[in-house]
C-alpha positions as CSV (number, residue, x, y, z in Angstrom):
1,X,-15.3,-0.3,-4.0
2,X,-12.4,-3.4,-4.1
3,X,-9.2,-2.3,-5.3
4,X,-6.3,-4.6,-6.3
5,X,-3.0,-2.9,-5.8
6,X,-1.4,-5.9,-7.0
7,X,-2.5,-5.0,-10.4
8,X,0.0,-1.9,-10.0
9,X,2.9,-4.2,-9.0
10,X,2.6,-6.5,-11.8
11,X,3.2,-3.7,-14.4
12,X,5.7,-1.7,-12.1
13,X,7.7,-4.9,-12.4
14,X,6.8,-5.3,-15.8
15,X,8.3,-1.9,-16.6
16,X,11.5,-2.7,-14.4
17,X,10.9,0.3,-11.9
18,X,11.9,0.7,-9.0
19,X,9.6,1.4,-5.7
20,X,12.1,4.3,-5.1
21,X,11.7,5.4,-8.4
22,X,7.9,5.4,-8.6
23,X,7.6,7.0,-4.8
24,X,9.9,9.9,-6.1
25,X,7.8,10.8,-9.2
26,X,4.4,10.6,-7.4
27,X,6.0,12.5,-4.7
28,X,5.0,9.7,-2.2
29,X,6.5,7.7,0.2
30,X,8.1,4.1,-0.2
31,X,5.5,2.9,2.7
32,X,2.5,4.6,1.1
33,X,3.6,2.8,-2.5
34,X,3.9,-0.3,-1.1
35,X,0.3,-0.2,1.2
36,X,-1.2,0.5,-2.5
37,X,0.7,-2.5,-4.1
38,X,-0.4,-5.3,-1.1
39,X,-3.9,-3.1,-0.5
40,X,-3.1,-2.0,2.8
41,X,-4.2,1.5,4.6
42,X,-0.6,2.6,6.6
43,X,0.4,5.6,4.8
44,X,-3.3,7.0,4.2
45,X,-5.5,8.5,6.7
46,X,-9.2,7.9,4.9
47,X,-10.1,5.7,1.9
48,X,-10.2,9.0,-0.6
49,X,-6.8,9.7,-0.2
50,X,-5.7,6.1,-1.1
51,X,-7.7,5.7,-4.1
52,X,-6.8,9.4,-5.4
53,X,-2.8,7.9,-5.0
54,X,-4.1,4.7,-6.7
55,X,-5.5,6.7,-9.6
56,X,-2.1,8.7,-9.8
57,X,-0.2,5.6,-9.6
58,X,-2.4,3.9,-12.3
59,X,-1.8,6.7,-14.6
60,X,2.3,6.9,-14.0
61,X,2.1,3.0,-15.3
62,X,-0.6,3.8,-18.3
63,X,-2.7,1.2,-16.6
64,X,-6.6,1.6,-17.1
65,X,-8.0,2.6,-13.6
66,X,-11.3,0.2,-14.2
67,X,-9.1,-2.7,-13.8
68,X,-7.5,-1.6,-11.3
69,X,-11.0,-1.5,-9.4
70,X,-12.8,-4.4,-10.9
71,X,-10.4,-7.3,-11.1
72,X,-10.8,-8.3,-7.5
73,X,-14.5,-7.9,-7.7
74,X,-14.8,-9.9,-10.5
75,X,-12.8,-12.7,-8.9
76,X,-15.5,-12.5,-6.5
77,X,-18.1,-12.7,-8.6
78,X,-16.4,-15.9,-10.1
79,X,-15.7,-17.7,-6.9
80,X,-19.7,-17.4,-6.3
81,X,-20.5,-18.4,-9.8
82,X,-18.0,-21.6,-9.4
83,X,-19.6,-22.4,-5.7
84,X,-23.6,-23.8,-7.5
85,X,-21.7,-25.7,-10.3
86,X,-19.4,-27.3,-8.1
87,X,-22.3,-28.5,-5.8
88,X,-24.5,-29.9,-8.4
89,X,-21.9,-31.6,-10.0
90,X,-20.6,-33.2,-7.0
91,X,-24.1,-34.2,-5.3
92,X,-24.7,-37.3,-7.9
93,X,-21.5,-38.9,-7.3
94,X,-21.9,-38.2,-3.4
95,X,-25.3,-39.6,-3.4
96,X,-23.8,-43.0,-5.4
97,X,-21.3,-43.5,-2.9
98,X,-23.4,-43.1,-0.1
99,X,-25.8,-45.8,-1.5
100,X,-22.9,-48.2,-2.3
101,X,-21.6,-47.5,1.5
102,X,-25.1,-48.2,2.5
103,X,-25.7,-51.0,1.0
104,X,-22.3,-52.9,1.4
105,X,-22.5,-52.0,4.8
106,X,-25.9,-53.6,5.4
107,X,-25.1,-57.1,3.7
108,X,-22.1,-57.4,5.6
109,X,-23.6,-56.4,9.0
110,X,-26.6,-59.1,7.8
111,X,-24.4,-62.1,7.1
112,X,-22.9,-61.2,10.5
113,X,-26.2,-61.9,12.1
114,X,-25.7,-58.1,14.3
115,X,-29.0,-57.1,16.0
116,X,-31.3,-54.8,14.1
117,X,-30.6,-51.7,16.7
118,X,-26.7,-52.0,16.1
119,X,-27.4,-52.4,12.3
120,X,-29.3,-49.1,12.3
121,X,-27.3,-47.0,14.8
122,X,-24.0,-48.0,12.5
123,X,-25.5,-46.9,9.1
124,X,-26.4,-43.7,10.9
125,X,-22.7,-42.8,12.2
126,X,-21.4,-44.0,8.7
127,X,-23.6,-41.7,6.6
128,X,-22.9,-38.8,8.7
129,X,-18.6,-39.7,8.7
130,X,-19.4,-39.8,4.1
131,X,-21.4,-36.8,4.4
132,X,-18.7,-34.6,6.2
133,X,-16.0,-36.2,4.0
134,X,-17.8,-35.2,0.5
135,X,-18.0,-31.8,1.9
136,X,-14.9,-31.4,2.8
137,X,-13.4,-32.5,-0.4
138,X,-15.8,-30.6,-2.7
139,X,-14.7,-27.1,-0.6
140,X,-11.1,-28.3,-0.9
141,X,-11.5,-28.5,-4.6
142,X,-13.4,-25.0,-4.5
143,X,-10.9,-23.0,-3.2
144,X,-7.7,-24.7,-5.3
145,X,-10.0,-23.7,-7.8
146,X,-10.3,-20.0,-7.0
147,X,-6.7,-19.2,-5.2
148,X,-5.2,-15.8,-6.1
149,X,-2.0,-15.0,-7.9
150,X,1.0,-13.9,-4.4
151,X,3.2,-11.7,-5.3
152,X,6.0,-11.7,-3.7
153,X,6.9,-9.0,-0.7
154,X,9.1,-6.2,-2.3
155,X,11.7,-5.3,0.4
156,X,11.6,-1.7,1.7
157,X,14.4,0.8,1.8
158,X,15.3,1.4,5.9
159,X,14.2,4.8,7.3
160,X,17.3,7.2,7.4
161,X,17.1,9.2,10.7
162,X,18.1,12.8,10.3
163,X,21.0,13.7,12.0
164,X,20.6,17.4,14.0
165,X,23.5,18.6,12.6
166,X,22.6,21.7,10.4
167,X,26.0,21.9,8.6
168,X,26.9,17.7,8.3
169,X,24.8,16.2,5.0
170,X,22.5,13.5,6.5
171,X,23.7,9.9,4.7
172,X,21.3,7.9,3.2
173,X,21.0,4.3,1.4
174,X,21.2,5.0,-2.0
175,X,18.1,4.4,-3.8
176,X,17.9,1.3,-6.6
177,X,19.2,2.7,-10.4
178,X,16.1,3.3,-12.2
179,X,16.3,0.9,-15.7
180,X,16.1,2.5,-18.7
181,X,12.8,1.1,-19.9
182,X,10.7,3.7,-21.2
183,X,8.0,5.4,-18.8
184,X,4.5,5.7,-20.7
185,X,4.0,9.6,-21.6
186,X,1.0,9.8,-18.9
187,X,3.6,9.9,-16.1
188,X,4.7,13.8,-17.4
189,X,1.0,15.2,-16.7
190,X,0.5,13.2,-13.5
191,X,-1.5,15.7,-10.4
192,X,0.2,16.5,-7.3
193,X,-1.3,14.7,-4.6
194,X,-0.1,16.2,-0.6
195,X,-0.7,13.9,1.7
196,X,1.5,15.8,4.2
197,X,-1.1,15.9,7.0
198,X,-0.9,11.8,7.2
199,X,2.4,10.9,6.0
200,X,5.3,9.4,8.1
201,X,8.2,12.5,8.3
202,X,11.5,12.7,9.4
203,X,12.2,15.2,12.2
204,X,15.1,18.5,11.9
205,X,16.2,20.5,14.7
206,X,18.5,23.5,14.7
207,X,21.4,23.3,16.5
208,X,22.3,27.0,16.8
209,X,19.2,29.1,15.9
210,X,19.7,32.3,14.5
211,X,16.4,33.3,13.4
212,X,13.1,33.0,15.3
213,X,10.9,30.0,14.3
214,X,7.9,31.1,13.3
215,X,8.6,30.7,9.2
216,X,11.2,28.9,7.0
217,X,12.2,29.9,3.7
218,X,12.4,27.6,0.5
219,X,14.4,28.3,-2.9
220,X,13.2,26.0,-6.1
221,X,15.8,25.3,-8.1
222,X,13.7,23.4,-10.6
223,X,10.0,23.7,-11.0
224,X,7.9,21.4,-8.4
225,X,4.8,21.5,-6.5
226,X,5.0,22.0,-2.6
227,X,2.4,22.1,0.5
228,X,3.1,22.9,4.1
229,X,0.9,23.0,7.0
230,X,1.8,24.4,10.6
231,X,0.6,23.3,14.4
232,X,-2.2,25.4,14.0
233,X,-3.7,23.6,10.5
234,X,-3.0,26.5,8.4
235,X,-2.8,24.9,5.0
236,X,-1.3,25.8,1.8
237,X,-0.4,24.3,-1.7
238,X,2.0,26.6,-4.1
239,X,3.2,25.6,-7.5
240,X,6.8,27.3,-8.0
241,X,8.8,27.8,-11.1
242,X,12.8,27.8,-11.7
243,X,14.4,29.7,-8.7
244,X,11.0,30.6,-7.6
245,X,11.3,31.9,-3.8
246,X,8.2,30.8,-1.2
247,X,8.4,31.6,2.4
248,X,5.5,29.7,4.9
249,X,4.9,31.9,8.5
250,X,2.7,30.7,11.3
251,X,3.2,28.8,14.5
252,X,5.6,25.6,14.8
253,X,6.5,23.3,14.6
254,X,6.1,23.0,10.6
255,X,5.1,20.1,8.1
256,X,6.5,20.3,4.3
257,X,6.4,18.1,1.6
258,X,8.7,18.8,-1.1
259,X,11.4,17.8,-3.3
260,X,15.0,18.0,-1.5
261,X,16.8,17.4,-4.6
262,X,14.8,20.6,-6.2
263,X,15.1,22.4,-3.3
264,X,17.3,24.5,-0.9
265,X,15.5,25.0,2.3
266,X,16.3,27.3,4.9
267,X,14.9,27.4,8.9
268,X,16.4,29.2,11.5
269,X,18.9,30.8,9.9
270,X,20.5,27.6,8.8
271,X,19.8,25.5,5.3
272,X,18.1,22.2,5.8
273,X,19.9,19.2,4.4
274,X,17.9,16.3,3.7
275,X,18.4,13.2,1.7
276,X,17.1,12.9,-1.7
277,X,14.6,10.7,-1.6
278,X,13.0,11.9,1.7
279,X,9.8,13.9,0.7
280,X,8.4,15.0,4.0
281,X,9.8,16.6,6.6
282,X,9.1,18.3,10.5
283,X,10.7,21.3,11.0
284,X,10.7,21.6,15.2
285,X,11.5,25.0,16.6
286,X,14.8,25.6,18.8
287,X,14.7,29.0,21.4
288,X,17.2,31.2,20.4
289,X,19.6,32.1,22.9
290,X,19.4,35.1,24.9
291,X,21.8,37.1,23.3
292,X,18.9,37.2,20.2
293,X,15.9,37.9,21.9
């Protein structure tokens, strides 16, 4: 199947959203958005995994999937269509001006009394030097004809790095203000997708461990769907409610995605500060020191 992402970023712009924004209510990350907006594959480790984000994005926007997947094939389906008509509209005209060449070429090269062997080599390199012009100017026409819509490049926010520092807050560029255009009432019903096992994270060390590493601990301050997997692939999804309390063992270093604005997260003894609009994170163990074990 095509897809055209650039569908997406016509009506995200339409709407007047942001890309941070958008990233924050999917739960997804600015690089993942904008590989779905200019149809790229960074972000996503198989095919199914971008078009299940597509179909989440699609539905944030109220924008009917089918075009979504469609659009670019029809413009295929057009270009081919376009390709016949041009040819049989242009082969008359070519075939005139090849005779007219021809035949002005061959009165003048007969009042100039040229031998019969230079007369025939000549209207040979001459028909061939029309042929490949026509061609080249019928395929020029072609593809004016059939050039998609550019979109201009939407400019990213800069990765902040994570400063391991358990008790400083890590800064951040502030994301964007979100405008106050009205999001369609699809986006409040929108699945969770994880795509923690692929996704690009930012990396937390504890400075003065407390407690082994072999689980963290997470408080939800507001509802919000989480998923964590550890070194060893154990998986797992959890839905938690208001002040909901989820703790993840098994064997570091761990993998979360989660909301840090809905969140309070705690590893090693120490709460995890991370900036708001960061949605996936590494938690790598530090050894406790000897006085612990």
């Amino acid at each position: 199947m095509d897809f055209n992402g650039e569908v997406l970023a016509r009506k995200r712009k339409k709407l007047r959203l942001s890309l941070a924004s958008v990233a924050s209510q999917l739960t997804l990350s600015h690089e993942q958005i904008n590989s779905i907006e200019k149809n790229l594959m960074r972000g996503f480790v198989t095919p199914y995994f971008k078009k299940l984000a597509m179909r989440r994005y699609a539905k944030l926007l109220d924008v009917d999937f089918k075009k979504v997947v469609t659009e670019k094939t029809a413009l295929a389906q057009a270009e081919n269509s376009i390709s016949p008509t041009n040819k049989v509209r242009t082969f008359p005209t070519f075939l005139i001006l090849l005779i007219c060449l021809l035949s002005g070429f061959l009165i003048i090269q007969l009042f100039s009394l040229i031998s019969a062997d230079k007369i025939e080599d000549n209207l040979s390199i001459t028909a061939l030097e029309n042929k490949i012009v026509a061609e080249m100017t019928a395929e020029e026409m072609q593809e004016q004809d059939t050039l998609p819509i550019i979109i201009d490049d939407i400019p990213q926010t800069k990765d902040v790095s994570v400063e391991k520092q358990e008790t400083k807050v890590i800064a951040s560029n502030e994301a964007p203000p979100v405008a106050s255009v009205p999001i369609p009432a699809a986006a409040t019903s929108v699945e969770f997708l994880c795509t923690i096992r692929n996704a690009k994270t930012i990396e937390y060390n504890t400075k003065n461990p407390e407690k082994p590493a072999t689980y963290f601990h997470l408080i939800s301050i507001e509802p919000q769907t989480i998923c964590a997997v550890d070194s060893a692939g154990n998986f797992k999804t959890v839905q938690l409610e208001k002040e909901a309390r989820f703790t993840f063992r098994g064997q570091p270093p761990f993998k979360l995605q989660f909301d840090p604005a809905k969140s309070r997260l705690f590893f090693q003894g120490w709460i995890v500060r991370s900036p708001p609009d960061h949605y996936f994170i590494q938690l790598n163990p530090t050894e406790l020191p000897e006085t612990f074990n």
